[in-house]
C-alpha positions as CSV (number, residue, x, y, z in Angstrom):
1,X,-14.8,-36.3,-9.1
2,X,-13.9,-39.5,-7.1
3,X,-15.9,-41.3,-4.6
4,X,-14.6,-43.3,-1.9
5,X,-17.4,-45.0,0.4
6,X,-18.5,-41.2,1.2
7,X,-15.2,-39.8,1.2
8,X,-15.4,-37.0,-2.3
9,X,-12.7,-35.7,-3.8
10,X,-13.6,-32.7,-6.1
11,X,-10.7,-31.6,-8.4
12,X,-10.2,-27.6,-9.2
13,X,-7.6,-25.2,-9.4
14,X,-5.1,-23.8,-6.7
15,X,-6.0,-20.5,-6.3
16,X,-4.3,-19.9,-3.3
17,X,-2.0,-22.0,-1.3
18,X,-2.0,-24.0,2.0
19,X,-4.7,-25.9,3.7
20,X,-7.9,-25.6,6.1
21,X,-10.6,-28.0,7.6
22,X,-13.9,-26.8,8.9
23,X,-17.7,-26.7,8.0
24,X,-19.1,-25.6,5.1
25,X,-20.7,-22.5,4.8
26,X,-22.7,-21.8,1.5
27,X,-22.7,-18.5,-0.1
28,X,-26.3,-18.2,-1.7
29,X,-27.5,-15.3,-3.8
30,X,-30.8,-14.6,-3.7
31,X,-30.3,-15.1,-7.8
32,X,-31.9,-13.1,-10.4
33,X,-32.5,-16.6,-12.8
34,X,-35.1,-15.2,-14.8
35,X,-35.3,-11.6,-16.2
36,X,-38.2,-10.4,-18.5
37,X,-38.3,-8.3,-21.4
38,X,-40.7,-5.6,-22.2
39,X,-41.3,-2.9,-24.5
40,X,-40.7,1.1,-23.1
41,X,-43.0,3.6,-24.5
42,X,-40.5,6.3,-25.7
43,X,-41.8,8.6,-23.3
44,X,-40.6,6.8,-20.7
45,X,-36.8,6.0,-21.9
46,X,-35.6,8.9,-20.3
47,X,-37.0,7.3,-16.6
48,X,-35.4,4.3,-17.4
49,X,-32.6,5.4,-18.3
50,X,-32.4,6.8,-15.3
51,X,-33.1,3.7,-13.3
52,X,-30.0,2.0,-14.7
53,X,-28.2,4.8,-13.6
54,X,-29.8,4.8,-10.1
55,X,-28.9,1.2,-10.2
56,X,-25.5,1.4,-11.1
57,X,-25.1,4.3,-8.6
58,X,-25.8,2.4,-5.7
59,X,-23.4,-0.6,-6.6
60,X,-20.8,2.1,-6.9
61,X,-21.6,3.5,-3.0
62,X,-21.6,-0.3,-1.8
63,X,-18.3,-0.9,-3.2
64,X,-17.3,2.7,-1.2
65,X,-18.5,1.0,1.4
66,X,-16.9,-2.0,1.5
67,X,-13.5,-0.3,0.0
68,X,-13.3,1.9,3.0
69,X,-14.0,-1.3,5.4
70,X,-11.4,-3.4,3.5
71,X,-8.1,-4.6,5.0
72,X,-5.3,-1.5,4.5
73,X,-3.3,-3.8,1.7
74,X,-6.6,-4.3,-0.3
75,X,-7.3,-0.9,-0.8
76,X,-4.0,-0.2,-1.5
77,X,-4.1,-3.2,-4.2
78,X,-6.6,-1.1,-6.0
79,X,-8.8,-4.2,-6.8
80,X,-11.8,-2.6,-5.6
81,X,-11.1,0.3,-8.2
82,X,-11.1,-1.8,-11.0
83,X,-14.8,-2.8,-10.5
84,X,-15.8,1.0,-9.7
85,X,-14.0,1.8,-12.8
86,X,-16.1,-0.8,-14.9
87,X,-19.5,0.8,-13.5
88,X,-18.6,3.9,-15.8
89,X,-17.0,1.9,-18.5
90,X,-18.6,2.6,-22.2
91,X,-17.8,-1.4,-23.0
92,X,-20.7,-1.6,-20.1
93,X,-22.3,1.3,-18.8
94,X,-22.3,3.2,-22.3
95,X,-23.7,0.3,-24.3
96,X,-26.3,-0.6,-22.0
97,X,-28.1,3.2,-22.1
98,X,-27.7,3.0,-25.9
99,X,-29.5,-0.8,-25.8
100,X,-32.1,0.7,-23.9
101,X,-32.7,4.0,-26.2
102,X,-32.4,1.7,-29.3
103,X,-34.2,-1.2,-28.8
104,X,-36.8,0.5,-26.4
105,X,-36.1,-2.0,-23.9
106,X,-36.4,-2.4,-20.3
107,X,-33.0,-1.9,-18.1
108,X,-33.0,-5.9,-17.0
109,X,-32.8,-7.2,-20.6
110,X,-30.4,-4.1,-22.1
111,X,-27.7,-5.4,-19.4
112,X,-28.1,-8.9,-20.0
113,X,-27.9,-8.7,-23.8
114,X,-24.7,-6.1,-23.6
115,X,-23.1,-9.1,-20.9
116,X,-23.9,-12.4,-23.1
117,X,-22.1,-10.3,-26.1
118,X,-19.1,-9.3,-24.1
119,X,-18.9,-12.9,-22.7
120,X,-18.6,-14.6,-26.1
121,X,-16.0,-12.2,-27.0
122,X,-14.0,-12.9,-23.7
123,X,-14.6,-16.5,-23.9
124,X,-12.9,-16.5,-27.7
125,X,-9.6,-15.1,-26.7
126,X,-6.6,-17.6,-26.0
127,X,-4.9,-15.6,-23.1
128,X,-6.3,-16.9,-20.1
129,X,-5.4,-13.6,-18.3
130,X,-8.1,-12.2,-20.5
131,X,-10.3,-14.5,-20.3
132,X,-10.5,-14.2,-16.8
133,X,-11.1,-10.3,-16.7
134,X,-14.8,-11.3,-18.4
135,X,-15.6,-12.8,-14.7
136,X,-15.0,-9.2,-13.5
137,X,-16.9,-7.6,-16.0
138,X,-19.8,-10.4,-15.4
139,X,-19.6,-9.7,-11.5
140,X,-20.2,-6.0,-12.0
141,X,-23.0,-6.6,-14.1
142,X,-24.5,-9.1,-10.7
143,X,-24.5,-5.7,-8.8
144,X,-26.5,-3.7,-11.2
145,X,-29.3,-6.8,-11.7
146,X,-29.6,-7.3,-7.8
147,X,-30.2,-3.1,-7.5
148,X,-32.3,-3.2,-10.3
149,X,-34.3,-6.2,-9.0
150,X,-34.0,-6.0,-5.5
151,X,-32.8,-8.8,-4.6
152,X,-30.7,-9.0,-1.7
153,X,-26.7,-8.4,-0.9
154,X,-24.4,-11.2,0.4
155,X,-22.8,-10.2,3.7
156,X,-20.1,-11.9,4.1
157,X,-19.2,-9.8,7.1
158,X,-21.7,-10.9,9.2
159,X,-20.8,-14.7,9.5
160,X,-20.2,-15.7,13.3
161,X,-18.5,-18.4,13.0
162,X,-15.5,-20.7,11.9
163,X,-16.0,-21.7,8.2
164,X,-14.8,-22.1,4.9
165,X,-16.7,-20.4,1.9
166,X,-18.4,-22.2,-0.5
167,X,-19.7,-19.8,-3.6
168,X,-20.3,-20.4,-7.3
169,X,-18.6,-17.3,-7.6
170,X,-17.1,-14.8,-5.2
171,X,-16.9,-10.9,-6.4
172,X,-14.0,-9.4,-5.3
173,X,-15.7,-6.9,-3.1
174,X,-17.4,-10.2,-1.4
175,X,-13.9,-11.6,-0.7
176,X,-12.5,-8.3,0.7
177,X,-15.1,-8.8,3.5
178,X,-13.4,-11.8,4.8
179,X,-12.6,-11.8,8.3
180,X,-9.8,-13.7,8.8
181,X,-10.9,-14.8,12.7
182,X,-14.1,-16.2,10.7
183,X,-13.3,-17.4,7.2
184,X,-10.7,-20.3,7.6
185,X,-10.7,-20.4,3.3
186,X,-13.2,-20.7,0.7
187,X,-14.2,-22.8,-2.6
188,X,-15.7,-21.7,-5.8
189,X,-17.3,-23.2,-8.9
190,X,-16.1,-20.8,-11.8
191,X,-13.0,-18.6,-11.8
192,X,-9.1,-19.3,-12.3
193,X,-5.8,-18.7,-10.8
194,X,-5.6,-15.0,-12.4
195,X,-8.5,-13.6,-11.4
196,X,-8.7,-10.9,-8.7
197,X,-10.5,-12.6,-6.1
198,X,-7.5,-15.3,-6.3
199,X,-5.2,-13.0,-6.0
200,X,-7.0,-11.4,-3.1
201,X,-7.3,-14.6,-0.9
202,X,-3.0,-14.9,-1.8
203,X,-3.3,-11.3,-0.7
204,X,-5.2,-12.6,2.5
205,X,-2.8,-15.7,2.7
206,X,-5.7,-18.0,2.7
207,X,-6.3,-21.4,1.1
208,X,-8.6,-21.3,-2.1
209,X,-9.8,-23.8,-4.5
210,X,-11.7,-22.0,-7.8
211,X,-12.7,-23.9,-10.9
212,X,-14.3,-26.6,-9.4
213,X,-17.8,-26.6,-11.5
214,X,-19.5,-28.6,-9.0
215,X,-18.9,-28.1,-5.7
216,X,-22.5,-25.8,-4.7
217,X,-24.3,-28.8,-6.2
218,X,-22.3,-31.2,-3.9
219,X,-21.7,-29.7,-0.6
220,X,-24.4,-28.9,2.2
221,X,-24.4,-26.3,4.8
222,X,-22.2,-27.7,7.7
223,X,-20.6,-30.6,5.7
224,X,-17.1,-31.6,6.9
225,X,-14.8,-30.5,4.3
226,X,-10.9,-30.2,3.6
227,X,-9.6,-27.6,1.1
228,X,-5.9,-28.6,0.0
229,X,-4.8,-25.2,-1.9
230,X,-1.1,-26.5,-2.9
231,X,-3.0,-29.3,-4.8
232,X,-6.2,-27.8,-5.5
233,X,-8.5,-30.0,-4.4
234,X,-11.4,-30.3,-1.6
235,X,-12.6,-33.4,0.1
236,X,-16.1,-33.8,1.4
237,X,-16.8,-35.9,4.3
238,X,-13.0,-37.4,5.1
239,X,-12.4,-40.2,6.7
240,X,-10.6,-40.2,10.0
241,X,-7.4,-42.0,8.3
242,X,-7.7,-38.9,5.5
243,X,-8.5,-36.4,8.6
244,X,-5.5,-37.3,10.2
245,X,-3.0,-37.1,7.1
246,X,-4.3,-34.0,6.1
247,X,-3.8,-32.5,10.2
248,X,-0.3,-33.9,9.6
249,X,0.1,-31.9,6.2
250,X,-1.1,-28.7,7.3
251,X,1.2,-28.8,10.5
252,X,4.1,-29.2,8.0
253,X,2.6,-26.7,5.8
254,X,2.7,-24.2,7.9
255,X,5.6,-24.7,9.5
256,X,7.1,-24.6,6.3
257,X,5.8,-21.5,5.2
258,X,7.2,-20.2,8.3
259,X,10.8,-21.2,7.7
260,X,10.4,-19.7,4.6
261,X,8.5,-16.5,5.3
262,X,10.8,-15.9,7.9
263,X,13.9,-16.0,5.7
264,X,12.1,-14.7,2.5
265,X,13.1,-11.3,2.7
266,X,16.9,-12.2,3.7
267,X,19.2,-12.1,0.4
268,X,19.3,-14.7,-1.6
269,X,23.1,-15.1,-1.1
270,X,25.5,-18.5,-2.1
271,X,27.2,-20.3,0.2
272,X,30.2,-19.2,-1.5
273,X,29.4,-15.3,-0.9
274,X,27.4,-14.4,-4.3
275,X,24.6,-12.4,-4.1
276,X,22.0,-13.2,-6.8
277,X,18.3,-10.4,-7.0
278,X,15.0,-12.7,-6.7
279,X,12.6,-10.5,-8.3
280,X,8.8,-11.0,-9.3
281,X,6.7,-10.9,-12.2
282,X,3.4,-8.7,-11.6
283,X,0.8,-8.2,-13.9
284,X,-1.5,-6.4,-11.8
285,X,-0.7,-3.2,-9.2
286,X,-2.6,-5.3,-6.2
287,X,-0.1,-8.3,-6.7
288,X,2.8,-5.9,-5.4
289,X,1.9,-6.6,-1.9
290,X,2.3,-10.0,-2.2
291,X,5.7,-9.9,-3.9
292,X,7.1,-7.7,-0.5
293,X,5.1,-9.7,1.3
294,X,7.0,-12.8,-0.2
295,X,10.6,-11.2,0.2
296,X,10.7,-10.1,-3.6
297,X,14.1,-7.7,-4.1
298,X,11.4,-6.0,-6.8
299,X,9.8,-6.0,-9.9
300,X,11.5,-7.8,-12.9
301,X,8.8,-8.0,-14.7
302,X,5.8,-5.6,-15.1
303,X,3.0,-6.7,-17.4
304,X,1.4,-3.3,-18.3
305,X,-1.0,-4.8,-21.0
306,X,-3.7,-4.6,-18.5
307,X,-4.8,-1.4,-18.6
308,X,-5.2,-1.6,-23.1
309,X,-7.8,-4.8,-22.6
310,X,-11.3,-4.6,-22.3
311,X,-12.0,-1.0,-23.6
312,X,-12.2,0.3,-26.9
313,X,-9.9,3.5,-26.7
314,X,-6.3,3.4,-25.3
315,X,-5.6,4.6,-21.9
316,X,-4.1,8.3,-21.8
317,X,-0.8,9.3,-20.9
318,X,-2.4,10.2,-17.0
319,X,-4.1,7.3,-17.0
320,X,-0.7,5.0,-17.0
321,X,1.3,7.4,-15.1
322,X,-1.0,7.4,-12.5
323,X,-0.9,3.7,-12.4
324,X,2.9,3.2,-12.8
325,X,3.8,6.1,-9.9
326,X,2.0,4.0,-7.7
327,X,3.8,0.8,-8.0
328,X,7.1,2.7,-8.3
329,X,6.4,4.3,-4.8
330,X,5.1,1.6,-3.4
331,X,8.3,-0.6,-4.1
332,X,10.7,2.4,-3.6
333,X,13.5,1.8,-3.7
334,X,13.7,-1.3,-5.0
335,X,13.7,-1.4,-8.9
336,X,10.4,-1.5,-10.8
337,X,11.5,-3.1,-14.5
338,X,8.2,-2.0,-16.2
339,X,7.9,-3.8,-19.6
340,X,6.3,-1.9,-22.9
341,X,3.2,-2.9,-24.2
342,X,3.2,-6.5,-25.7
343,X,0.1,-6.8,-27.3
344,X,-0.7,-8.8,-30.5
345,X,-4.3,-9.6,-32.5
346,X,-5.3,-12.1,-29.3
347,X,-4.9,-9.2,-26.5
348,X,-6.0,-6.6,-28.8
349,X,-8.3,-3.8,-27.7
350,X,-12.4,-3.9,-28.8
351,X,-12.5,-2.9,-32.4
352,X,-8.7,-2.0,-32.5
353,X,-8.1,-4.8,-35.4
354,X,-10.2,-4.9,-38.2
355,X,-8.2,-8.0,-39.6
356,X,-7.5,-11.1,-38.9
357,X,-3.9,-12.7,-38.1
358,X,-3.7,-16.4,-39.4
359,X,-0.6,-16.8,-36.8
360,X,-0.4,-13.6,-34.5
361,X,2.5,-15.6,-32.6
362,X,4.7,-14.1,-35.8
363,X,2.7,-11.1,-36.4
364,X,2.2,-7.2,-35.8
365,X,2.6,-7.6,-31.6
366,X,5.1,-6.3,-28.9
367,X,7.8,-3.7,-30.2
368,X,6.2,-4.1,-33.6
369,X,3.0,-2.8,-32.5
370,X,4.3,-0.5,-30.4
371,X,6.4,1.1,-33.7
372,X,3.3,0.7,-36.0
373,X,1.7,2.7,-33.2
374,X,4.1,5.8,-32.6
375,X,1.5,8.0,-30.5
376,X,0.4,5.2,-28.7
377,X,4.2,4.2,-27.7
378,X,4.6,7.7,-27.0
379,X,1.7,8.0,-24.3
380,X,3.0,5.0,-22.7
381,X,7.1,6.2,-22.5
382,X,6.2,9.4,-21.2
383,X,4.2,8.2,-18.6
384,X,6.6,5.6,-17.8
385,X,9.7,8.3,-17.6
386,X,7.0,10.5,-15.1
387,X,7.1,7.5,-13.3
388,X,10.7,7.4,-13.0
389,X,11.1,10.7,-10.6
390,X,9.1,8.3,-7.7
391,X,11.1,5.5,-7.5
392,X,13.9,3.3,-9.3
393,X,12.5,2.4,-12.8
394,X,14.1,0.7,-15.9
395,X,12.5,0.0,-18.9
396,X,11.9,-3.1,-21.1
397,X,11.3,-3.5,-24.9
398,X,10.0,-6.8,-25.4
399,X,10.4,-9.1,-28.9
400,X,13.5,-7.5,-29.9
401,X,14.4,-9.4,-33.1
402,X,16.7,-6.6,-34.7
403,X,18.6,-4.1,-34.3
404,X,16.6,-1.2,-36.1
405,X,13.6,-2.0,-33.5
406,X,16.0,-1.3,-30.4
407,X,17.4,1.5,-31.7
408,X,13.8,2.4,-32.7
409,X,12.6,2.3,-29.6
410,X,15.4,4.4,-27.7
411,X,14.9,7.7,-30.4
412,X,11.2,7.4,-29.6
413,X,12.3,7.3,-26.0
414,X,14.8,9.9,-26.4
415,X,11.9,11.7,-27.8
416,X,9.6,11.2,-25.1
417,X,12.1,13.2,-22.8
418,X,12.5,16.0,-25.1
419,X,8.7,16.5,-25.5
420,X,8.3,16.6,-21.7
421,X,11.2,18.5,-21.2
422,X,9.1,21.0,-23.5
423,X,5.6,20.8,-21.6
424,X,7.9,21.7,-18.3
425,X,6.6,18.2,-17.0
426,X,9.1,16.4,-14.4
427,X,10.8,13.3,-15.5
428,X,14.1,11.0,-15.6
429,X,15.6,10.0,-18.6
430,X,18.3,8.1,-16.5
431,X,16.7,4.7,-16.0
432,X,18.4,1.6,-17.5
433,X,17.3,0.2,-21.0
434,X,16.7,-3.7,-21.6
435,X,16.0,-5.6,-24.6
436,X,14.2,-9.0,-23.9
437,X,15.8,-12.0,-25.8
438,X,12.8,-14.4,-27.3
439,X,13.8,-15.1,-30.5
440,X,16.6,-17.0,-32.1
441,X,17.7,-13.6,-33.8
442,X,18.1,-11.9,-30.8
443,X,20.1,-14.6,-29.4
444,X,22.4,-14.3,-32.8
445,X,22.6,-10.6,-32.8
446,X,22.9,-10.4,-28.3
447,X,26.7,-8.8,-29.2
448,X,25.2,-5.4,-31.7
449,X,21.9,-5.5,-29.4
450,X,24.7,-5.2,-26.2
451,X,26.0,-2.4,-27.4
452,X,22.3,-0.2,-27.0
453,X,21.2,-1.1,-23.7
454,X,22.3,-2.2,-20.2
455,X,20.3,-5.5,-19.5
456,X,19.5,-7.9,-21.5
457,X,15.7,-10.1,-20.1
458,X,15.6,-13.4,-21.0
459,X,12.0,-14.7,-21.5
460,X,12.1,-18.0,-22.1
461,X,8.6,-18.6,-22.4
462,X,8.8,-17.2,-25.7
463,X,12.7,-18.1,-26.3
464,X,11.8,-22.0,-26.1
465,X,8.5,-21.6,-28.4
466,X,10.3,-20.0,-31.5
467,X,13.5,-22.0,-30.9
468,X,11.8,-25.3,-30.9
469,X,9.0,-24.1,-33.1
470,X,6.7,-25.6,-30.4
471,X,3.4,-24.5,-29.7
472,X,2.5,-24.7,-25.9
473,X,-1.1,-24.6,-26.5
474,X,-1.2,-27.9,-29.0
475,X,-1.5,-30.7,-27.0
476,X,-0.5,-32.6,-30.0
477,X,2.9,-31.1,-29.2
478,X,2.9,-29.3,-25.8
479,X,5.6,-32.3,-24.5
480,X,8.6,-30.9,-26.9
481,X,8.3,-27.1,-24.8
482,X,11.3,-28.5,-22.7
483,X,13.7,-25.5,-21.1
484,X,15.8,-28.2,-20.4
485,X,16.5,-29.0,-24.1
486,X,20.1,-28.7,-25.1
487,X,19.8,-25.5,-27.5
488,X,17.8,-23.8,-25.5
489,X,20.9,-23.9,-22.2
490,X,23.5,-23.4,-24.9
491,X,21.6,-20.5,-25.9
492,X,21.3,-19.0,-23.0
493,X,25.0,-19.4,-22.5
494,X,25.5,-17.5,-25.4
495,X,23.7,-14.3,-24.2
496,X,25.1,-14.4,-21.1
497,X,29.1,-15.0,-22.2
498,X,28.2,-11.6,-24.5
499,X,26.3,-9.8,-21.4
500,X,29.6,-10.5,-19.5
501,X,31.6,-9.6,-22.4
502,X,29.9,-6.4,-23.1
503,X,29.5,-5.5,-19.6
504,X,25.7,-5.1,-18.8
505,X,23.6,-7.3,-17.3
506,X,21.9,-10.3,-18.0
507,X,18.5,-11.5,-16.1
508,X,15.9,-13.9,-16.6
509,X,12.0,-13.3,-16.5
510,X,10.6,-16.4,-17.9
511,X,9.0,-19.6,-15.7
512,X,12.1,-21.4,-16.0
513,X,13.5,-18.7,-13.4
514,X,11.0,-19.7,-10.5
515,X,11.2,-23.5,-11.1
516,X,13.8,-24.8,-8.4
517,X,15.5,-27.5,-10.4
518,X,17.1,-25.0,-12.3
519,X,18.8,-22.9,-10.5
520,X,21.9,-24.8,-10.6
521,X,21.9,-24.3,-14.1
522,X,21.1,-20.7,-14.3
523,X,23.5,-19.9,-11.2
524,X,26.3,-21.8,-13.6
525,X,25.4,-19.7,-16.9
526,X,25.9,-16.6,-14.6
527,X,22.7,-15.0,-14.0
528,X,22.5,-11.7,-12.3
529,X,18.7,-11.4,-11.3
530,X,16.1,-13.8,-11.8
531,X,12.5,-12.8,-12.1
532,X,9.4,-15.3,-11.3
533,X,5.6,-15.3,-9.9
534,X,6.0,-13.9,-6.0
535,X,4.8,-17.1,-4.6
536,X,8.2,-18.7,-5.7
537,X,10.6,-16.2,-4.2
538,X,11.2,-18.2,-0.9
539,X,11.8,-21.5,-2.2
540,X,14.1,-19.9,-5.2
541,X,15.9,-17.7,-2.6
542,X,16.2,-21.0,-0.6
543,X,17.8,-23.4,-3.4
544,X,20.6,-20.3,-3.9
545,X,21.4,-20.3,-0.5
546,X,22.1,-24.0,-0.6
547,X,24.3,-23.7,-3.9
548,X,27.8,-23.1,-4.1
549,X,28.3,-21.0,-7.4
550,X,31.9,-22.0,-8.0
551,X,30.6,-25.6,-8.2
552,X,27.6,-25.0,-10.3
553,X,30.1,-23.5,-12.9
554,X,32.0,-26.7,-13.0
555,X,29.0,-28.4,-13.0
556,X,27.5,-26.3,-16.6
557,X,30.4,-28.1,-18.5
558,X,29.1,-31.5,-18.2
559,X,25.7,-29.9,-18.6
560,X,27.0,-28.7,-22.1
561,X,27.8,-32.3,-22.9
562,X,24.6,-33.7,-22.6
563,X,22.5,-34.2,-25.8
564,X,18.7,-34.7,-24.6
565,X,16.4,-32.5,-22.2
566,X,15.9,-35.9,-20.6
567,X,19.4,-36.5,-20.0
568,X,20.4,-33.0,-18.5
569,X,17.6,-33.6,-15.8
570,X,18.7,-36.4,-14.4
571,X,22.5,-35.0,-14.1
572,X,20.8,-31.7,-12.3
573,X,18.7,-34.4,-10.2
574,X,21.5,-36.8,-9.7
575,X,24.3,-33.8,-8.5
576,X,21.6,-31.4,-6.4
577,X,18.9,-33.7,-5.8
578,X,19.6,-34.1,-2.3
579,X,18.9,-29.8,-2.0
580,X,16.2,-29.3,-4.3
581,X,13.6,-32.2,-3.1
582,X,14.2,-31.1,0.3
583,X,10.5,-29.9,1.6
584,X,12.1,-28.0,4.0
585,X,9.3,-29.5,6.7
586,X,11.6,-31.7,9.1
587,X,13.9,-28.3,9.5
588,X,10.8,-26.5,10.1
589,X,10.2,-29.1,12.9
590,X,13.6,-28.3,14.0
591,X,13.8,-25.2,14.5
């Protein structure tokens, strides 16, 4: 935090873009700080047992409630469902009856114990997408204690007035009573970019600032306060010179997010007459709305780990179809690339691993788990080729190293048909196959792998980390992850010449894709479809638009010369800097 006379600037984390100014208006619980244990006669377990459930219960009908209330895109985001879901969950609702039959303890203190546990496991995983799941579980658990208690509900529906929200923590359900004539943005203590109630303010298309650890202890009811959600940071009490450069930057804000919006959803075509797909990357069902929303051409990248975390059994063949069939219809008919489970000892499920990894990076994850795990494979390629009769679907194997694991992986989809075709269940076994390339050996191998699929998905994240033998997460090391690094391009040169050669296609899902410096690169290695987080679709779409592909292919040779990531950025910032560091806000103006 920095101080200025009485000008504060609180840093956090950009939860949502753009930028608001208005009054504060604190969100305060009517806590439950302090809860009491005490002994249950064993007579008596059976009524409070019950009493959790009555508890619980009436969580699940407010959530109705405010689910049927909700903005239409909300409930179609099924965001709401997740928590409902979690009110019958065994990780929660199961283990808290069985605290309070074991230990012979009151309701309060059973729910409280089973949430510290699963909070120290949550808070020891590495995947911050994990990690931030625990603040759903945590807010559920809120509900329960407040029924159980009786302390009162937030209504965040009833406020009168112009304000932005300042909350430790907002629930999800609290955030989908936003009214948008009310709430200008809002501000929280805890929480990160991947948790759902940042995702529902994106959905919204309001400014938030999460993460900021000490903003409730800062800011007053009716404080003056700016929220800068590109940045993610919030000022309290600005001074006039700071008010008037922030009414300057909102202005061009959001007149730049018109321009863009506006073209978003107009191909992403070169000035030269090539036509490139600007997909997005979804790891979640609700984030599909914000992709259209954001002019994606579809989905080149669905995470479907999501629905293995945070339980201890896998999720049944129904179960995923259900999910899958309704992103597929939803994004009909644009294509829906939906990725096979990539999980490893860090995203494992509850109890699932009874070992250790020392370096699960290199170990049993991704295709390898998937193979180790035939009838859990099997659950998920059936339900993924059900899927397939509502929409345009094409499946992705991730970590293909070999060629035994792609070919693998087709037989157990080929057999995944047959055994439908048997239970008379509809399907389509005529989607497109793609192997992602992450490792080295799949770079070396890209002309046998060619031969067994019809994309190839370039994940860099990954590509760059075993190719560099760089981890991203040691900060002894993290400034050697450069995409920019000469064996990483003529790698990805490689793959594509044999994509080209072999004639299937070749795609990109990894960051690198939505970063617009790029682009002149990728456009010049050939790149059919890039993938990315929705938020960077305009600006990507924009950047091709501007390019001339012809030229950037010229241009990839004297790439190819350079010997340093260093080097090759200031070449791409010397020959397109003029289009990429445009802000696009003076043609906003313009138009």
């Amino acid at each position: 935090m920095k101080s200025i006379a009485e000008e504060i600037i609180i840093k956090g984390i950009s939860a949502s873009p753009g930028i608001c100014i208005g009054k504060a208006y604190r969100v305060d619980r009517e806590g439950v700080e302090i809860v009491e244990k005490y002994k249950i006669q064993a007579k008596d377990l059976s009524n409070e047992v019950k009493r959790f459930k009555a508890a619980v219960k009436k969580s699940r009908d407010e959530l109705l409630g405010i689910l049927e209330k909700s903005p239409e895109e909300l409930q179609h985001a099924h965001i709401l469902e997740t928590h409902l879901a979690l009110l019958k969950d065994k990780m929660l609702y199961g283990r808290c009856i069985e605290t309070i039959k074991q230990e012979n303890i009151n309701a309060e203190w059973a729910l409280k114990t089973v949430i510290s546990n699963l909070r120290e496991v949550f808070q020891t995983m590495i995947d911050p997408y994990l990690k931030e799941r625990s603040a759903d579980v945590v807010q559920v658990a809120d509900n329960i204690m407040r029924n159980l208690t009786g302390a009162k509900q937030v209504n965040i529906a009833a406020i009168k007035k112009r304000v932005i929200l300042v909350a430790q923590d907002l629930s999800p359900a609290e955030t989908c009573q936003i009214n948008l004539e009310r709430v200008k943005g809002f501000i929280t203590d805890r929480g990160g970019k991947a948790s759902h109630t940042g995702i529902i303010a994106r959905s919204l298309e309001i400014p938030a600032v999460v993460g900021l650890k000490e903003a409730t202890s800062t800011i007053r009811n009716d404080d003056l306060i700016i929220v800068d959600g590109n940045s993610g940071i919030v000022i309290l009490r600005p001074t006039e010179n700071t008010l008037l450069q922030y009414e300057e930057r909102k202005i061009d804000y959001e007149e730049y997010k018109a321009v863009i919006t506006r073209d978003s959803k107009a191909p992403a075509e070169s000035l030269d007459g090539v036509r490139l797909s600007v997909m997005g990357n979804i790891e979640l069902p609700e984030e599909v709305f914000a992709l259209l929303n954001y002019g994606g051409d579809g989905i080149g990248l669905y995470r479907t780990e999501f629905q293995y975390f945070n339980r201890t059994d896998f999720p049944g063949e129904d179960e995923l179809f259900d999910k899958y069939k309704d992103v597929v219809e939803v994004m009909h008919p644009k294509p829906v690339t939906i990725r096979t489970l990539d999980i490893n000892g860090d995203k494992a499920l509850t109890n699932q691993f009874n070992y250790e990894e020392t370096n699960p990076a290199l170990g049993l994850r991704a295709i390898r788990y998937c193979l180790k795990k035939p009838q859990v494979f099997k659950d998920q390629l059936r339900a993924i080729l059900r899927a397939a009769t509502f929409g345009n679907v094409r499946i992705l194997f991730p970590m293909i190293s070999t060629y035994f694991e792609i070919r693998e992986a087709t037989r157990m989809l080929d057999q995944a048909a047959e055994s439908l075709e048997k239970n008379g269940l509809p399907y389509n076994r005529d989607i497109e196959i793609g192997a992602m390339i992450e490792v080295p050996s799949a770079v070396i191998m890209a002309d046998v792998l060619a031969e067994n699929v019809d994309f190839f998905s370039i994940g860099t994240n990954d590509l760059i980390q075993y190719s560099l033998a760089i981890d991203r997460g040691n900060e002894q090391v993290a400034h050697l992850f450069q995409p920019l690094d000469p064996a990483i391009i003529r790698m990805l040169k490689h793959v594509a010449d044999v994509a080209r050669e072999k004639e299937i296609k070749i795609f990109m899902c990894g960051e690198m894709a939505g970063t617009p410096h790029h682009v002149p690169l990728l456009l010049g290695i050939g790149m059919d479809e890039l993938s990315m987080n929705p938020q960077s679709i305009p600006d990507i779409k924009r950047v091709i638009r501007s390019l001339n592909v012809a030229d950037t292919r010229s241009f990839l040779k004297e790439v190819l010369t350079q010997t340093t990531a260093k080097s090759t950025f200031e070449l791409i910032k010397a020959t397109y800097g003029s289009i990429l560091s445009e802000q696009m806000y003076s043609e906003g103006r313009k138009k």
